[in-house]
C-alpha positions, 0 to 999 in steps of 0.5 A: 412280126407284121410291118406297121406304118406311122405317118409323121409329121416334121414339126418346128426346128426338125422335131417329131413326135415318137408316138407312145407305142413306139417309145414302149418299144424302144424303151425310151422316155422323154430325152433319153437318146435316139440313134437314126442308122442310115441304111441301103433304102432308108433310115432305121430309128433306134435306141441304144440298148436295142442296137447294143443287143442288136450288136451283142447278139450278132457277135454271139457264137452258134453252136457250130462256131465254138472253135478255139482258134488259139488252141488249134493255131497252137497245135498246128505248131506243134504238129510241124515241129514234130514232123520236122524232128526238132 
């Protein structure tokens, strides 16, 4: 994805204007909600299904990390109790 810029302008009372691609990207129409997220070296403008499946997909597991950390907890309990001979 290549970077693109928009210049925008701060209208009355703090407003501005969401050119109409960018809208078509988020998904969003007029009042829906815009989430701004500070970052390190700036703001990112977003909406809320996007920075849900931002969140869900960084939540996801990967291949490698399908582990059951509950059963291998279990195990491990096991494994001491029968080198101890209870």
């Amino acid at each position: 994805m290549t970077a693109q810029t928009y210049h925008l302008k701060l209208q009355a009372q703090g407003r501005v204007v969401v050119p109409g691609d960018v809208r078509g990207e988020l998904g969003v129409s007029e009042g829906d909600e815009l989430i701004l997220v500070k970052e390190k070296y700036g703001y990112h403008l977003t909406s809320r299904r996007q920075l849900a499946q931002a969140l869900y997909g960084s939540l996801q597991k990967s291949a490698e990390e399908e582990r059951d950390l509950t059963q291998e907890l279990l195990d491990e309990r096991r494994a001491e109790i029968e080198g101890k001979g209870w």
